[in-house]
C-alpha positions as CSV (number, residue, x, y, z in Angstrom):
1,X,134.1,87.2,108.7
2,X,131.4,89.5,106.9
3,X,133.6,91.1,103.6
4,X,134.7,94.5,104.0
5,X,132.4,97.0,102.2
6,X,133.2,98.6,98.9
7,X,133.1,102.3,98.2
8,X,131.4,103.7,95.0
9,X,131.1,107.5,94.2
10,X,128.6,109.4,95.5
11,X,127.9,111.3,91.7
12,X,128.0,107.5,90.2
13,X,125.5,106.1,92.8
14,X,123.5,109.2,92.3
15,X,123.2,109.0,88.9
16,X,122.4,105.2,88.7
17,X,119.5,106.2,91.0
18,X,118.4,108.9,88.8
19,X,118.3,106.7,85.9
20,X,116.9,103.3,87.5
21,X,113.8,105.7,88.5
22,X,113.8,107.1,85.0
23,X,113.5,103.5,84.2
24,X,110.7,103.1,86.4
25,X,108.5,106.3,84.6
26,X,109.5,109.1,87.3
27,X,110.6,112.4,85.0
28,X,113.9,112.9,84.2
29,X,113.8,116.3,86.4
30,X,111.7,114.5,89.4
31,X,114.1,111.8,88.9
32,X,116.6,113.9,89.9
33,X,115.2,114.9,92.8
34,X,114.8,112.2,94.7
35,X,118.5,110.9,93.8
36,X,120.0,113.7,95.0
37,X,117.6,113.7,98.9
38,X,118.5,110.0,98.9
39,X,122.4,110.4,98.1
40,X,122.2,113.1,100.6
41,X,121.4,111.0,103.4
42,X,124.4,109.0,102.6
43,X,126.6,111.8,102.3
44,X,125.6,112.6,106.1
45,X,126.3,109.0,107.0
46,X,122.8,108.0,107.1
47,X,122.4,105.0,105.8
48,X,119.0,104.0,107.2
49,X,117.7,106.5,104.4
50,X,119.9,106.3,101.9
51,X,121.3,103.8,98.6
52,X,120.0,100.6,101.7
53,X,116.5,102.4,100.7
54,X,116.1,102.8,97.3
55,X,114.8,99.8,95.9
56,X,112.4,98.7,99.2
57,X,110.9,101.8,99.3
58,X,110.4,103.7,96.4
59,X,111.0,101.3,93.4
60,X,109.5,98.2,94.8
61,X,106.7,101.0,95.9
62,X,106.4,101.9,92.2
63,X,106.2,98.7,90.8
64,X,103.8,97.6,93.2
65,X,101.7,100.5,91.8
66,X,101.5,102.2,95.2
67,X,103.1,105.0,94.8
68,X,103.0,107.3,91.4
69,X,106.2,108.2,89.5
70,X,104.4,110.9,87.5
71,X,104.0,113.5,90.6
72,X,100.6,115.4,90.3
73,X,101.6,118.0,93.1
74,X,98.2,120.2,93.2
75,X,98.2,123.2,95.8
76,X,94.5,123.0,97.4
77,X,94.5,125.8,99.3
78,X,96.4,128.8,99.0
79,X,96.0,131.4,101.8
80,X,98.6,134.5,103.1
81,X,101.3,132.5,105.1
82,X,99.4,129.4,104.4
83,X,99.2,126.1,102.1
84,X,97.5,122.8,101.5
85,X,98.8,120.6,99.3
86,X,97.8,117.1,98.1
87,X,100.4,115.3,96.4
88,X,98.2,112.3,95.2
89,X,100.7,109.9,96.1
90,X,103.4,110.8,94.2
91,X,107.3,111.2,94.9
92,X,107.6,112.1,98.6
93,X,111.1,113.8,97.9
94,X,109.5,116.2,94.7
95,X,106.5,116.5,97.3
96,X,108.9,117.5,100.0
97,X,111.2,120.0,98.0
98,X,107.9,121.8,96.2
99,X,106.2,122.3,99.5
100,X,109.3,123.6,101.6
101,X,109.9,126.1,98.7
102,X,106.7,127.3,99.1
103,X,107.1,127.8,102.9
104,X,110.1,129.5,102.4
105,X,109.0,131.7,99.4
106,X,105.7,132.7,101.5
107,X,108.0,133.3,104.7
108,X,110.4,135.8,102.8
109,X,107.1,137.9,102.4
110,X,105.1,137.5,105.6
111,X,107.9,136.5,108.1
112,X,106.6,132.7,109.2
113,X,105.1,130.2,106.9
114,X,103.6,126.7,107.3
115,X,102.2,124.1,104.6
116,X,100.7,121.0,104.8
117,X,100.8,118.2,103.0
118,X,97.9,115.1,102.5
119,X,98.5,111.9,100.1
120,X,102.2,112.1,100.1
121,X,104.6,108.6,100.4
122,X,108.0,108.6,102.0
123,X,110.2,111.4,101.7
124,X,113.6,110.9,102.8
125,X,115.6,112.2,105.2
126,X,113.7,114.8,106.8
127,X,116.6,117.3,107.2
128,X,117.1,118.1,103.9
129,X,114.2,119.9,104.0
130,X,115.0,122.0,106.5
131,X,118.5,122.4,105.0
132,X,116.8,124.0,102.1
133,X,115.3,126.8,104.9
134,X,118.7,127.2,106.2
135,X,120.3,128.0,103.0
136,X,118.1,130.6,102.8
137,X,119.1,132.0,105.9
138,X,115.7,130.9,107.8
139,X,114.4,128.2,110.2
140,X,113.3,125.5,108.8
141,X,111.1,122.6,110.4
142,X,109.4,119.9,109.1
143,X,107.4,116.6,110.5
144,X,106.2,113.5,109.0
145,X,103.7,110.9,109.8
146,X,104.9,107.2,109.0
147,X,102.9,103.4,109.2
148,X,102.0,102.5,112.5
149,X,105.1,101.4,114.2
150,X,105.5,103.1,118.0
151,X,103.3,101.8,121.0
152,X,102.0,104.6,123.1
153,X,103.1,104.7,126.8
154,X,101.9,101.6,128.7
155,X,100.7,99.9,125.2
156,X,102.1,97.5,123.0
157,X,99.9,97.9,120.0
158,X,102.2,99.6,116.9
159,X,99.8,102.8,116.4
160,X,102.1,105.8,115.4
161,X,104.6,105.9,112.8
162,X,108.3,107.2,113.6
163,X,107.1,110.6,113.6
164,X,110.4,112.7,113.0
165,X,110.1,116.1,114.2
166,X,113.3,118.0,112.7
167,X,114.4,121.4,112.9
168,X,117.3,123.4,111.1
169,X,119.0,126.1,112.3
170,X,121.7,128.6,110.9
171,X,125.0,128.7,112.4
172,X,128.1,130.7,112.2
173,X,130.0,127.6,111.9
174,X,130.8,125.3,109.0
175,X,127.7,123.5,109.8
176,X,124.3,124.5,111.0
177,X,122.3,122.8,113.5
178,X,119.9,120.1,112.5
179,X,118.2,118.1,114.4
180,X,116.6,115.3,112.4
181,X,115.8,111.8,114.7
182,X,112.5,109.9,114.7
183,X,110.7,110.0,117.8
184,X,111.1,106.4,118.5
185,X,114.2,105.1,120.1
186,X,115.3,104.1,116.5
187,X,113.8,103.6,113.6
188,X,112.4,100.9,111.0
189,X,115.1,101.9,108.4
190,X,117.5,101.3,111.1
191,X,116.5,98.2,112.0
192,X,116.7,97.5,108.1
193,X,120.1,98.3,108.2
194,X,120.8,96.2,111.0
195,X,119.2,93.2,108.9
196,X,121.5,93.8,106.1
197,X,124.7,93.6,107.8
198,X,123.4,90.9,110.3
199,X,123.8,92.9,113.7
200,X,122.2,91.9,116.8
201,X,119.5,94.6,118.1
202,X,120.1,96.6,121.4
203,X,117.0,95.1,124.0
204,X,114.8,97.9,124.3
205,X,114.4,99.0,120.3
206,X,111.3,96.8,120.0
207,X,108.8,95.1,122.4
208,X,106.2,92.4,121.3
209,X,102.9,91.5,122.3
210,X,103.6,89.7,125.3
211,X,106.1,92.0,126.3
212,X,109.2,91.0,125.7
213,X,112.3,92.8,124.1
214,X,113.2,91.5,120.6
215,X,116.6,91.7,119.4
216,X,116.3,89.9,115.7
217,X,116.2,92.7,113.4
218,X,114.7,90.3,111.0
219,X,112.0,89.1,113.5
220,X,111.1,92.6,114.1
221,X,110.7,93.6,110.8
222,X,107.8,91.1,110.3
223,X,106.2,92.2,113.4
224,X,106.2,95.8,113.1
225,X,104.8,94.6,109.5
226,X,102.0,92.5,111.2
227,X,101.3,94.2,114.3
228,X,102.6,91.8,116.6
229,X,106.0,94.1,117.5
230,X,106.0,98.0,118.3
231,X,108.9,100.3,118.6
232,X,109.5,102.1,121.9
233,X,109.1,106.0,122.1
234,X,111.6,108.2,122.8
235,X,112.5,107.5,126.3
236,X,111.7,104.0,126.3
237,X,109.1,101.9,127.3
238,X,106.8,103.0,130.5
239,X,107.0,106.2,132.1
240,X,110.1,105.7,134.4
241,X,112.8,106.4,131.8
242,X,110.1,109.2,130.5
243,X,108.9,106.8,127.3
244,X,105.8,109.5,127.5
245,X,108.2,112.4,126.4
246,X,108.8,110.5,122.9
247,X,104.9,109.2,123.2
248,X,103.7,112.8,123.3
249,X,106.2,114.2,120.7
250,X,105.4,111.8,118.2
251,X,101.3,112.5,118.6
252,X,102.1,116.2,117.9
253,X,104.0,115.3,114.5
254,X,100.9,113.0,113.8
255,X,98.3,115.6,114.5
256,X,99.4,118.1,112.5
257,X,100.8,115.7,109.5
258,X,96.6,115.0,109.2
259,X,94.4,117.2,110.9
260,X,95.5,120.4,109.0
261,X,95.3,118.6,105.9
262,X,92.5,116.4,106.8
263,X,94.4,113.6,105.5
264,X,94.7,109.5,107.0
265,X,96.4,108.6,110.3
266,X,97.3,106.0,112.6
267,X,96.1,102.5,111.3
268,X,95.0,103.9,107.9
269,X,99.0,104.2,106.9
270,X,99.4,100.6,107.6
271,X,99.5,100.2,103.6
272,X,97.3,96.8,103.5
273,X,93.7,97.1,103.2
274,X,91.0,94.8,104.8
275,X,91.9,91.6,102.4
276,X,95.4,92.2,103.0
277,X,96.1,94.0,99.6
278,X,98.7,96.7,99.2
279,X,97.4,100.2,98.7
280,X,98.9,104.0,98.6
281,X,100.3,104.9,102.3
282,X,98.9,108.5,101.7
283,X,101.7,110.3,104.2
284,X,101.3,113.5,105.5
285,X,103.9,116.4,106.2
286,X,104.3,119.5,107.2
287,X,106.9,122.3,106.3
288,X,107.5,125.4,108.5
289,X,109.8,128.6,107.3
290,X,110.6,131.2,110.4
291,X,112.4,134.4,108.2
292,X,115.1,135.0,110.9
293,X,115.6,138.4,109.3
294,X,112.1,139.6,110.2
295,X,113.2,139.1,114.0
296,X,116.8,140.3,114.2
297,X,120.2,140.3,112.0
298,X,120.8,137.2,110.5
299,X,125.0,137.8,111.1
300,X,123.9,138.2,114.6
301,X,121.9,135.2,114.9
302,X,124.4,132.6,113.5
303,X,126.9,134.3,115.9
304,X,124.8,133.6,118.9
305,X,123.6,130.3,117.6
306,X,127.2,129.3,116.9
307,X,128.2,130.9,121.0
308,X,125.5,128.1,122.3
309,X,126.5,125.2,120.4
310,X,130.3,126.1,120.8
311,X,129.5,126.4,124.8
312,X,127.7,123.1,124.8
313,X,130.8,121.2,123.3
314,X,132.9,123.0,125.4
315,X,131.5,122.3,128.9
316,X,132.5,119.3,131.2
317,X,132.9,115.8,129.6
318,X,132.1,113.1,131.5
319,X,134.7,110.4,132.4
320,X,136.5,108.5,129.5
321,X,134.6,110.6,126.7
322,X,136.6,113.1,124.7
323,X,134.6,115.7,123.2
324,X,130.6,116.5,123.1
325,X,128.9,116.9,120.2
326,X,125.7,119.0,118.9
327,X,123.4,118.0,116.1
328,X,124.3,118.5,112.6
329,X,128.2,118.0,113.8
330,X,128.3,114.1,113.4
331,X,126.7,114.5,109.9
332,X,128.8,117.0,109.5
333,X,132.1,115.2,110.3
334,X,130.6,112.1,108.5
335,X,130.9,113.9,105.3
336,X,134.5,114.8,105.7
337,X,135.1,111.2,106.1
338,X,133.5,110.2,103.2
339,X,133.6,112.9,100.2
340,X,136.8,111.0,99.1
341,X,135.7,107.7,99.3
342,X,132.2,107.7,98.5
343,X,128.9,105.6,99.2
344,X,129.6,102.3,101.5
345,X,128.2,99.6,100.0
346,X,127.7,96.0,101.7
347,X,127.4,92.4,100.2
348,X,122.9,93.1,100.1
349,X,123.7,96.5,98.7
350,X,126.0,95.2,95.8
351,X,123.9,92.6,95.5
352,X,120.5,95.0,94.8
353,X,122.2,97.1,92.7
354,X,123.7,94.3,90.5
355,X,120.2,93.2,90.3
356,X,118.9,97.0,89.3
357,X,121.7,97.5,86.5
358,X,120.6,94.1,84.6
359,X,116.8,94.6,85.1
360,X,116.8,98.1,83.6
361,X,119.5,97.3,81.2
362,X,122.0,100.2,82.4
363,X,124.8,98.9,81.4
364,X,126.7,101.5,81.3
365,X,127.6,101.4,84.5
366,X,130.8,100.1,85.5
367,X,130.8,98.8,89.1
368,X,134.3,98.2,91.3
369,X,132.0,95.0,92.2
């Protein structure tokens, strides 16, 4: 029997993140930053994006020397509404935060704002971006092109990344609506979550070359990593189960997460160059700010927004199921759950943080494990 997880606080796991990427050379305020988007995910329940992430993605990254920990965040075009930024590969998460502040800023004045980003790396969860809009009593919606991991309909070459296309919404209720999913049937950092715990994949997640479903979460890892496995779109593989949907969704993030910006797509995110060397991913995003006070009363919209999504989880449930949800809500209730008992952490979690606190000496930290 796999041991029962242990629980550590979300403001001790935050700041133990904070200072391992001080460690590392990020800025103590930057540093910040990207603690508090990654402890966010796991406050949602996330945990394809969250603590499971940390090291893999952005430290490893760092060390690698990949991806900068000093952020040179350089605004290359600044015009009304409008922004290009390059973020010279950098923190995604201080990337992120910068440019959606911008948008929002720029839509309080001209109503509807949009910037794009070139040269970013990975930056979180991408609702917390448009949480940030929402707070502000605005629409937020943001997009991100990843490596190559999704096969287009009929294909089984990985060519687009995961390609989340999120949006944020105010509510009247105790939670807004966000809507923040990749636009594959999963995604790689759930498939990494499935290795750590040992779990059997669902068929249909991943497809290789010669067409068959793989279910090793471990196996598909190295494939999508290789090129020999590709994620299914939305929808699923082929057009019957409308795998185009997802397919076409997931082009859209990628076109405007480069052509805007003019910055790399497709096979130039793989992060290997021609001899198999590691080099910068150079991400690009895009941030979009809708002022819902330049259309109508924001009171008025939260109360209509909060009549649809209370409508939705009141109609019909299907046999056997007892209530219907609406995104954000799950997140929402996730939170509830865990505010008292913290961050779960796993036997490969305790593991990579134990590993963390004795490499960068922080011993100050005093683990239940």
């Amino acid at each position: 029997m796999e041991p029962a997880n242990v629980y550590e606080s979300f403001e001790k796991m935050e700041a133990f993140m904070r200072d391992v990427f001080i460690k590392t050379g990020v800025p103590p305020e930057d540093a910040a930053v990207c603690a508090d988007v990654l402890i966010e995910s796991d406050k949602r329940g996330i945990d394809s994006h969250g603590v499971g992430r940390f090291k893999p993605i952005y430290i490893d990254r760092i060390k690698d020397g990949i991806q900068n920990p000093v952020t040179n965040f350089e605004v290359v075009k600044d015009h009304c509404a409008v922004a290009v930024v390059d973020g010279h590969d950098g923190m995604g998460q201080v990337i992120g935060k910068k440019s959606m502040q911008i948008a929002i800023d720029k839509a309080k004045q001209y109503g509807m704002s949009m910037v794009a980003v070139r040269n970013s790396t990975h930056y979180g969860i991408a609702g917390y971006y448009t949480t940030m809009a929402v707070k502000a009593g605005m629409i937020g919606i943001t997009g991100t092109n990843a490596r190559p991991s999704i096969a287009p309909t009929f294909g089984i070459e990985n060519m687009l990344g995961t390609n989340p296309l999120t949006v944020g919404i105010p509510s009247d209720e105790d939670f807004p609506f966000i809507l923040d999913c990749a636009t594959s049937v999963s995604q790689r950092g759930k498939i990494e979550h499935y290795d750590r715990i040992g779990k059997t994949m669902p068929p249909g997640w991943v497809v290789n070359q010669d067409g068959s479903a793989e279910t090793n979460p471990a196996k598909a890892l190295k494939g999508l990593t290789a090129g020999t496995s590709a994620l299914a779109p939305l929808g699923g593989l082929g057009e019957d189960t409308a795998g185009y949907k997802g397919y076409g969704y997931a082009t859209v993030v990628e076109i405007l997460s480069a052509a805007l910006q003019q910055g790399q797509f497709l096979k130039a995110l793989n992060g290997i160059d021609a001899g198999g060397k590691k080099v910068p991913f150079h991400l690009g995003h895009f941030f979009i700010a809708i002022d819902i006070g330049a259309f109508v009363e924001l009171d008025k919209f939260k109360k209509t927004t909060g009549d649809i999504l209370r409508e939705l989880r009141d109609s019909a449930k299907a046999p056997g199921e007892e209530r219907i949800y609406t995104a954000g809500e799950k997140e929402y209730l996730a939170w509830l759950s865990r505010k008292a008992s913290g961050v779960p952490l796993n036997e490969s979690l305790k593991k990579t943080i134990k590993t963390l606190k004795e490499e960068y000496r922080l011993d100050a930290y005093d683990f239940s494990f």
